[in-house]
C-alpha positions in Angstrom: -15.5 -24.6 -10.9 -12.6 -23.3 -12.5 -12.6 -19.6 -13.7 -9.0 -18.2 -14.2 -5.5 -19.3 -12.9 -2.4 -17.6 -11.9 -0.9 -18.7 -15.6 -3.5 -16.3 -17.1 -1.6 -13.4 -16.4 -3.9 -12.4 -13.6 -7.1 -10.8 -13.7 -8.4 -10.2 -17.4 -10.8 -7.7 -18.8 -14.3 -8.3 -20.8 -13.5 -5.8 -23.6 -16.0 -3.1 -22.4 -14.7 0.2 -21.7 -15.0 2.2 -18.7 -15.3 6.3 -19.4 -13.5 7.8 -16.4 -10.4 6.4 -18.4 -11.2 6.6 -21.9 -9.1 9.9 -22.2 -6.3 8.6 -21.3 -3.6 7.3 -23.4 -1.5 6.6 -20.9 -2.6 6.0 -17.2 -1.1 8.3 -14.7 0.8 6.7 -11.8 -2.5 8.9 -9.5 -5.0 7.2 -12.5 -3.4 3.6 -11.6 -4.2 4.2 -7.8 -7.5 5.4 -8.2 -8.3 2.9 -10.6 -7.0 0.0 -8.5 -9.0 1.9 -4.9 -11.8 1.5 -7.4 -11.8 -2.2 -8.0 -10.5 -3.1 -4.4 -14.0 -1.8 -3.0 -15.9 -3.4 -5.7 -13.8 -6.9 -5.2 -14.4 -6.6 -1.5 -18.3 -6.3 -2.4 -18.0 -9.2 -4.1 -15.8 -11.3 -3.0 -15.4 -12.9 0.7 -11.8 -12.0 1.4 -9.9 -13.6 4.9 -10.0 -10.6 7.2 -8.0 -12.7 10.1 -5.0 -10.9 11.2 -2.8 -14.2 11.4 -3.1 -15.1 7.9 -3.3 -11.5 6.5 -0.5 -10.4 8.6 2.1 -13.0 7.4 0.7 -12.4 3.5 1.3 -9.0 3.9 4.7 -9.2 5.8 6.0 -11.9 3.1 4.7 -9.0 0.1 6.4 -6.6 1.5 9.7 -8.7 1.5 9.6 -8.8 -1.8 8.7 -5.5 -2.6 11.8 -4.2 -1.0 13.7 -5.0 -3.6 11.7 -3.4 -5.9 13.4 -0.5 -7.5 11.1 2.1 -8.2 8.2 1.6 -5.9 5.3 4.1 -6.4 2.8 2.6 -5.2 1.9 1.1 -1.6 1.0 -3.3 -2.1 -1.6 -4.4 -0.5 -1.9 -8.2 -0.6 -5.3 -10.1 0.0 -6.9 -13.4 0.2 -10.0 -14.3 -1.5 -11.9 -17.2 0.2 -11.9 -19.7 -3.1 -11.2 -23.0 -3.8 -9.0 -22.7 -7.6 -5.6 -22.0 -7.7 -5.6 -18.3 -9.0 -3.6 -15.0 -8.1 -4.4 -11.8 -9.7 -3.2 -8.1 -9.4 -4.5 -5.1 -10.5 -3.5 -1.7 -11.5 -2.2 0.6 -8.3 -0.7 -2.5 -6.0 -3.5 -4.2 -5.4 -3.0 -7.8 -5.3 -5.3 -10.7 -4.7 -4.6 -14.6 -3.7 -7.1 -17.5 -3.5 -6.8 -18.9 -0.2 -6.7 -22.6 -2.4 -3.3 -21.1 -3.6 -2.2 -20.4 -0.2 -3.1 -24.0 0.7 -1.6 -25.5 -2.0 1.8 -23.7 -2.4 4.6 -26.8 -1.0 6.7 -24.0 0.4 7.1 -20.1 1.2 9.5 -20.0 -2.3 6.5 -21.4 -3.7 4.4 -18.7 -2.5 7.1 -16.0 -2.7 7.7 -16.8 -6.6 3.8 -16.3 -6.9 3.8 -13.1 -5.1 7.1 -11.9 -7.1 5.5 -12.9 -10.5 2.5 -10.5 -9.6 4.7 -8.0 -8.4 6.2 -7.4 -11.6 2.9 -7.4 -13.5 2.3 -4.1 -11.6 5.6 -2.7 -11.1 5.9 -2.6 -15.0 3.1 -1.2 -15.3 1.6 -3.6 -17.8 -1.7 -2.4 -18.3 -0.9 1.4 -17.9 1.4 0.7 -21.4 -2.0 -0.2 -22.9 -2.1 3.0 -24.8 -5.3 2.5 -27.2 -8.4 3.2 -25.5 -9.5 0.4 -26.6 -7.3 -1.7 -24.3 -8.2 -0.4 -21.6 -9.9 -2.9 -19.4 -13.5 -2.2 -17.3 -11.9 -4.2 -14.3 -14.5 -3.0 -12.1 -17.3 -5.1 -14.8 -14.6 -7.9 -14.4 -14.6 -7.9 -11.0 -18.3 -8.0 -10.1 -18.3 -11.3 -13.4 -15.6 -13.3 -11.4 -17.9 -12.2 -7.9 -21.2 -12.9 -9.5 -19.2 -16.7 -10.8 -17.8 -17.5 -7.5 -21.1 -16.6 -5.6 -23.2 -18.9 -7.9 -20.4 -21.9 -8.6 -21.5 -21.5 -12.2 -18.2 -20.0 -14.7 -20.5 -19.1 -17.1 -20.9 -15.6 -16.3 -17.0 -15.5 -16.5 -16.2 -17.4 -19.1 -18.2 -15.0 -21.4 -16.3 -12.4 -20.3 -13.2 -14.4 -20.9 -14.5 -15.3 -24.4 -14.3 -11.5 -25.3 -11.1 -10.6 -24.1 -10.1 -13.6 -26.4 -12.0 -12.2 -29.2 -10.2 -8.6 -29.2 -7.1 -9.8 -27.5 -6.9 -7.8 -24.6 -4.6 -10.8 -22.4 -1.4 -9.9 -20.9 0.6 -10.1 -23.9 3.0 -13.2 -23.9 5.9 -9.9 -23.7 4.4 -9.1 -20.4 4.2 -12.3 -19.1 7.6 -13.5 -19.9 8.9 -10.1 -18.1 7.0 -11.0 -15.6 8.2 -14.5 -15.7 11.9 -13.2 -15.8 11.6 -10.3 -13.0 10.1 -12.4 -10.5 12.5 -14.8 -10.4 15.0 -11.8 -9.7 12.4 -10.3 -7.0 12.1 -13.4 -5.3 16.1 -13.8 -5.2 16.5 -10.5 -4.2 13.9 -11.5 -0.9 16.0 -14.4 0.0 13.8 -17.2 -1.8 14.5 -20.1 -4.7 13.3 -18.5 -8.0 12.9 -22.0 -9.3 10.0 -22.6 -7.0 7.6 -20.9 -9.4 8.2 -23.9 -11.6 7.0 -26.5 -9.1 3.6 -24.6 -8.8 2.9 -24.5 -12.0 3.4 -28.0 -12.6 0.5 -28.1 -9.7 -1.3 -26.2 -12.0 -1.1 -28.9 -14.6 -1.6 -31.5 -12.2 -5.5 -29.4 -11.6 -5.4 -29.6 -15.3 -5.1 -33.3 -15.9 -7.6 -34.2 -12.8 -10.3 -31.6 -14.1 -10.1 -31.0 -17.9 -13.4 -30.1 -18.6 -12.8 -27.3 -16.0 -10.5 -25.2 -17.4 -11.0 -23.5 -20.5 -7.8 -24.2 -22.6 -7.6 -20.5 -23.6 -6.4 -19.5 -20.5 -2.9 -21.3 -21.0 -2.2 -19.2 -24.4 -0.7 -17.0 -23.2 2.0 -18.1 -23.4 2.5 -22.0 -23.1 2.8 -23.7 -19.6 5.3 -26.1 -20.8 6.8 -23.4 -22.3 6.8 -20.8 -19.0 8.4 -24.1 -16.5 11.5 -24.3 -19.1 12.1 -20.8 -18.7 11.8 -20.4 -15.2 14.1 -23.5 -14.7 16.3 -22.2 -16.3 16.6 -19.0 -15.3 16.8 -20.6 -11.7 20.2 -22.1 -12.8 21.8 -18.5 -13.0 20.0 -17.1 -9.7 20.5 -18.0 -6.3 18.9 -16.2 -3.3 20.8 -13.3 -2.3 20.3 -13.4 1.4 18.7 -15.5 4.0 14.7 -14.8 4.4 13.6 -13.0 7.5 13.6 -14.8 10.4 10.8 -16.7 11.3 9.4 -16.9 7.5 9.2 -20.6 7.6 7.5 -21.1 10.7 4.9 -18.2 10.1 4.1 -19.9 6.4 3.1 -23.1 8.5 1.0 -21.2 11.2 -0.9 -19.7 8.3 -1.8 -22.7 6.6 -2.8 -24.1 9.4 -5.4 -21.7 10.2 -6.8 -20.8 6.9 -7.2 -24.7 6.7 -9.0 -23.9 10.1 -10.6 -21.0 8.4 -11.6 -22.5 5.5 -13.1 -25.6 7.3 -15.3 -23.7 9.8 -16.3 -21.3 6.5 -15.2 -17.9 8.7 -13.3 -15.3 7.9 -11.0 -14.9 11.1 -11.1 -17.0 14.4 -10.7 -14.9 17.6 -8.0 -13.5 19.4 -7.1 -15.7 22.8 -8.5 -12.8 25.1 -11.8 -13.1 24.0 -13.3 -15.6 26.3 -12.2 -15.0 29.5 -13.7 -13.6 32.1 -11.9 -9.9 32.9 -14.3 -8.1 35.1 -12.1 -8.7 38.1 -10.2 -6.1 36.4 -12.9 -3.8 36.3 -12.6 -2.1 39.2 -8.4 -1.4 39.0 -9.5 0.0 35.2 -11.8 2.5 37.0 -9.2 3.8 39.2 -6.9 4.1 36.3 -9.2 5.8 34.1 -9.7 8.3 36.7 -5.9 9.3 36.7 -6.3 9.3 32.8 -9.1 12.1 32.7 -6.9 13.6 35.6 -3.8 13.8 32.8 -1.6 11.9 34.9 -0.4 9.8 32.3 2.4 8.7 34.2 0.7 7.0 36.9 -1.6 5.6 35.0 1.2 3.8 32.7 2.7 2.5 36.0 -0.1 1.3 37.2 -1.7 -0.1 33.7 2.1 -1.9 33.6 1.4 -3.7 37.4 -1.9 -4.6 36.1 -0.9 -5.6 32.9 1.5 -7.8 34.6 -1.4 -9.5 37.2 -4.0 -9.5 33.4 -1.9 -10.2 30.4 -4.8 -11.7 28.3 -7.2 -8.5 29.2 -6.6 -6.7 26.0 -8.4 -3.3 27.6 -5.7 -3.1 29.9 -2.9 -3.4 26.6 -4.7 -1.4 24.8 -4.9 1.4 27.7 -1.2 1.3 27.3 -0.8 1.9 23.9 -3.1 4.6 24.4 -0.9 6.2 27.0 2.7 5.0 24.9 1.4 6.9 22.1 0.4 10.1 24.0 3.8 10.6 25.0 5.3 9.5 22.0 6.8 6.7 22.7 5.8 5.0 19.3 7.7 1.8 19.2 6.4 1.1 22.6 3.0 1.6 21.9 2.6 -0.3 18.3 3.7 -3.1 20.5 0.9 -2.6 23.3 -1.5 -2.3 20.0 0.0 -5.3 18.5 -0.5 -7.4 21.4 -4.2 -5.8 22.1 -4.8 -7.2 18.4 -3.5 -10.7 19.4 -6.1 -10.5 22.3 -9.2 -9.3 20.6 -9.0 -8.4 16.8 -12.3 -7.7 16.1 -12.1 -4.0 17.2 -11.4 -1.3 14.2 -10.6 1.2 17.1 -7.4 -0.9 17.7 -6.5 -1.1 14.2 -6.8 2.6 13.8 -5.0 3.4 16.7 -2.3 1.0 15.2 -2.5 2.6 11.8 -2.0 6.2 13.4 1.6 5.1 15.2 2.5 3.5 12.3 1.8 6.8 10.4 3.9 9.3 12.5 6.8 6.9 12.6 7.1 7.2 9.3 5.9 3.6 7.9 3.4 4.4 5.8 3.4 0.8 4.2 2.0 -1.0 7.6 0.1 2.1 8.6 -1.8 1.9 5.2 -2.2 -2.1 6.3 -3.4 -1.2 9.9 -6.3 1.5 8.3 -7.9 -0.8 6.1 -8.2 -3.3 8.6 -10.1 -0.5 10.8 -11.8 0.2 7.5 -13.3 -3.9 7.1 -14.0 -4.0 10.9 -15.9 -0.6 11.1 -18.9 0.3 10.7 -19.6 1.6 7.0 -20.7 5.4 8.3 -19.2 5.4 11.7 -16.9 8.5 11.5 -14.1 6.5 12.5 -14.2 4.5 9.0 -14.6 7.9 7.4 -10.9 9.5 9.3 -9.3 5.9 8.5 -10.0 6.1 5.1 -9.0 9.7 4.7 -5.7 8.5 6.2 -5.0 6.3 3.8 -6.0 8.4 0.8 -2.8 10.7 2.2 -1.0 8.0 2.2 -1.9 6.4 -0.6 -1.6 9.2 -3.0 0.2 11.7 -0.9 -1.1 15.4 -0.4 2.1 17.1 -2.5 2.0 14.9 -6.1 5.4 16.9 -7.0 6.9 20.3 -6.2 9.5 22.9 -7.0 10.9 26.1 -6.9 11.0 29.3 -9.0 12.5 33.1 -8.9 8.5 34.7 -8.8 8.9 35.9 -12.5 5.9 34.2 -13.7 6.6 35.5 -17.8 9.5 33.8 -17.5 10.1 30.9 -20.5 9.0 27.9 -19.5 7.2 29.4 -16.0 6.4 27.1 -13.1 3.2 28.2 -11.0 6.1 30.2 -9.3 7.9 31.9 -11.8 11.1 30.9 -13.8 12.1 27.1 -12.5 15.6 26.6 -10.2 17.3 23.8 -8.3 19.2 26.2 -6.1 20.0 29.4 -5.0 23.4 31.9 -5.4 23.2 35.0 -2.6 25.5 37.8 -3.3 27.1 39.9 -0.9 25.0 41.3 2.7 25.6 44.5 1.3 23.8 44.2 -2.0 20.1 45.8 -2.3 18.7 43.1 -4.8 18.0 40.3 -2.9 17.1 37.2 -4.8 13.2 35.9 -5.0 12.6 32.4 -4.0 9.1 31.0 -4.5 7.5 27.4 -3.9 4.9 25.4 -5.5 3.4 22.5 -5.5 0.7 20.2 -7.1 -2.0 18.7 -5.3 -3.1 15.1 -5.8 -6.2 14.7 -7.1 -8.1 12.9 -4.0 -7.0 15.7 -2.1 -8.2 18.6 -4.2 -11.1 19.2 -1.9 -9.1 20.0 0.8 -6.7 21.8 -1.0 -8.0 25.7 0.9 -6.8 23.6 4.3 -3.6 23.1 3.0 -0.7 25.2 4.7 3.0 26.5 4.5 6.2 26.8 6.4 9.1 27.8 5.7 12.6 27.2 7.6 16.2 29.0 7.2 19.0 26.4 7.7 19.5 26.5 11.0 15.3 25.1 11.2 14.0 27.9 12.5 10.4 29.0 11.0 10.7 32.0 9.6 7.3 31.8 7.8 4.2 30.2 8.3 0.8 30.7 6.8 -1.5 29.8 3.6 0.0 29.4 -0.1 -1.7 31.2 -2.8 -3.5 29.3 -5.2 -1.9 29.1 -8.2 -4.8 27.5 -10.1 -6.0 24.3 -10.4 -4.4 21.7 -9.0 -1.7 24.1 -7.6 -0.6 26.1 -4.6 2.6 28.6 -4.5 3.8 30.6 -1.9 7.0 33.2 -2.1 8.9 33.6 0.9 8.4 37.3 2.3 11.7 38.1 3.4 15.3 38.0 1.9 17.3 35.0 1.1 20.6 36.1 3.6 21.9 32.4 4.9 23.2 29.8 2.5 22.5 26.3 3.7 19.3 24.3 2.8 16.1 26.3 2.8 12.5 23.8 3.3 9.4 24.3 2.9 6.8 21.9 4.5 2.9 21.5 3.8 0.8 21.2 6.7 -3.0 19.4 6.5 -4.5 17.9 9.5 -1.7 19.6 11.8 0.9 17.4 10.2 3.4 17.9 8.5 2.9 16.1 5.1 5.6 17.0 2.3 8.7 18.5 2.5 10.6 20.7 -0.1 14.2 22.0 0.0 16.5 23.9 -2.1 20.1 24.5 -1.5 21.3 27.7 -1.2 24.6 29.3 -1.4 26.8 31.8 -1.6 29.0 34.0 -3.7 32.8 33.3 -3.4 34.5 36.7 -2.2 37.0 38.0 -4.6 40.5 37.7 -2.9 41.4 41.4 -3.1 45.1 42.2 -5.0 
């Protein structure tokens, strides 16, 4: 059964329209990652998607070389494999991006793969379906998803094809505009990761190949947009004027094999991850040592118990309680790199425990990489149980760091009848202090708006301030400025030139940062 294919243009809609964004002429970076949240959990209740960290690991690592050379990037990829057997990619709004694990099988070579991924990329980096302005043409992906789950459960395309049918009917495809752009911008994204742009070409000949073998199976409609024939020229010869701009990481090659060979292994066995090597041996000799160590844990001598967790992790290096009791301590004393490793290397052991995942997700978050901590949490997320309250903190994680807590922020001088007022007065980018000795200090006010997920939490939300030199010279709750926004006016005078900050606290962590530079009056030279 053939239902769609990656020279569709990805993931199309049936026409109907869904009313959360029928007041939207244009959709709103926030709108695009809510909409695409949306569909992910309505795809994952569809669809069986490969959960096993081998072969998600390497899809998301290769993604993510791509997207690095992505210029802007405002959203966070995520890249998944549906378990199906036709050569198909999609990607929806928000960087959400979806691979049949046929098309992983059947790609010749990473560039293969990476000229795929790239061609996807662009398709949401442009923002193609935001630009749909009409209401009209904005597509009920969440009915489209559950259409393409409800075909692949059955093995029937009709359900789909009907939907299909419509789109054709009021023209709602990826225009042939978009998928030339597309066409044209992944061939510079895949350059730009270190991989043959030309590649792309060599697939879709594969494509035709599927064609020839199975023409009953694919409704010709689906190549309209614009011609196949027409698409492998152009890539070709774009790939005559692009060359890869550096090497791929290294290692690519090798780890493209490995996961191959077990989604094959995947695929064959009809699971959705195989174990981790730790699983079935026997570790209750270790029991006993784990007791002990425990002990000095509840004790809070971390210390000790990270010497002696390393001698036993040396004596039991496939008992992934005793790696994962390391991470546990690494973390706790915040020794992050360390401790992503020991987590790493507990998920090599056993992967079938969220709790690992989170744990993963959490270092990833507080050293900054909100990219593979985002990956981390929705693992813990699949693995979890749906209302185990550790599900419920993962996914509050990634809404933060999906969407951020601070959507945008500023600064204004407190006079809120000011022309063209901010939620704190009269808008600046900087500051000018006059002399010590002068009685009007200068106001300087923050604000900020609050994503939308986050508006429920928005009374939990704190402030600091810090002078230049860091030191807190305020801390407390903003005033709400209405709405979606928070302001808060710092209580003291403005006396020390140098880069002012404020920072938003939720959760005890520090979430966004604002600063604005401030400096001072030149002194006359007197005569």
């Amino acid at each position: 059964m053939w239902f769609a294919t990656l020279l569709t243009g990805c993931i199309q809609n049936d026409g109907s329209r869904w009313t959360p964004l029928s007041t939207f002429e244009l959709l709103t970076l926030d709108d695009e990652r809510q909409l695409g949240m949306d569909v992910d959990v309505e795809i994952k209740h569809r669809f069986r998607l490969i959960t096993d960290p081998v072969v998600t690991g390497f899809l998301h690592d290769l993604g993510q070389q791509i997207v690095a050379g992505v210029e802007p990037q405002p959203f966070v990829y995520r890249f998944q494999i549906v378990e199906a057997p036709q050569l198909n990619a999609f990607a929806v709004p928000g960087g959400y991006i979806y691979f049949h694990s046929a098309t992983l099988l059947e790609a010749g070579s990473v560039d293969e793969l990476a000229a795929v991924m790239a061609h996807e990329v662009a398709h949401v980096n442009k923002r193609h379906l935001a630009h749909r302005r009409q209401e009209r043409q904005i597509p009920s992906l969440l009915t489209q998803a559950a259409l393409i789950g409800a075909s692949v459960a059955s093995q029937n395309a009709a359900p789909l094809i009907t939907g299909m049918a419509i789109n054709v009917a009021v023209d709602l495809h990826y225009s042939r505009e978009d998928e030339a752009e597309s066409d044209r911008l992944g061939a510079v994204y895949a350059s730009r990761a270190g991989f043959e742009p030309g590649e792309a070409a060599h697939f879709f000949g594969r494509i035709l190949a599927k064609q020839a073998q199975y023409p009953n199976n694919i409704p010709p409609y689906l190549f309209s947009h614009p011609n196949v024939a027409e698409r492998i020229a152009t890539v070709e010869e774009q790939a005559r004027t692009l060359a890869p701009v550096r090497n791929p990481l290294p290692g690519t090659q090798q780890r493209f094999e490995d996961m191959q060979a077990r989604l094959a292994q995947l695929v064959d066995v009809k699971r959705l991850e195989l174990p981790g090597r730790g699983v079935s041996i026997d570790h209750s000799s270790n029991d006993a040592e784990l007791a002990r160590i425990d002990a000095l844990i509840q004790s809070d001598s971390n210390e000790p118990a990270l010497a002696a967790l390393t001698v036993l992790a040396a004596k039991a290096p496939n008992d992934p309680r005793v790696s994962l009791r390391i991470g546990e301590r690494l973390y706790e004393a915040g020794r992050l790199d360390g401790a992503i490793a020991a987590f790493r290397h507990t998920i090599e052991l056993d992967s079938a425990r969220a709790l690992v995942f989170y744990k993963l997700g959490l270092a990833y978050r507080d050293r900054g990489d909100r990219v593979r901590a985002v990956y981390a949490l929705e693992q813990a997320i699949g693995r979890g149980r749906t209302s185990s309250s550790l599900v419920d903190r993962a996914r509050w994680e990634v809404v933060k760091l999906t969407f951020g807590v601070i959507a945008e922020s500023g600064f204004g001088n407190g006079d809120l009848a000011a022309s063209q007022a901010t939620p704190a007065g009269g808008p600046i980018d900087r500051l000018l202090i006059g002399q010590p000795n002068e009685l009007d200090m200068p106001t300087i006010a923050w604000w900020g708006r609050v994503s939308g997920p986050v508006l429920g939490h928005k009374d939990k939300i704190g402030i600091r301030w810090r002078d230049p030199t860091g030191h807190i010279v305020y801390e407390g709750m903003p005033e709400d400025a209405g709405r979606v926004f928070l302001s808060s006016e710092l209580p003291m005078a403005v006396d020390r030139a140098g880069d002012w900050v404020v920072e938003a606290i939720l959760d005890d962590r520090v979430v966004h940062q604002s600063k604005i530079p401030v400096t001072a009056r030149a002194v006359p030279n007197p005569l």
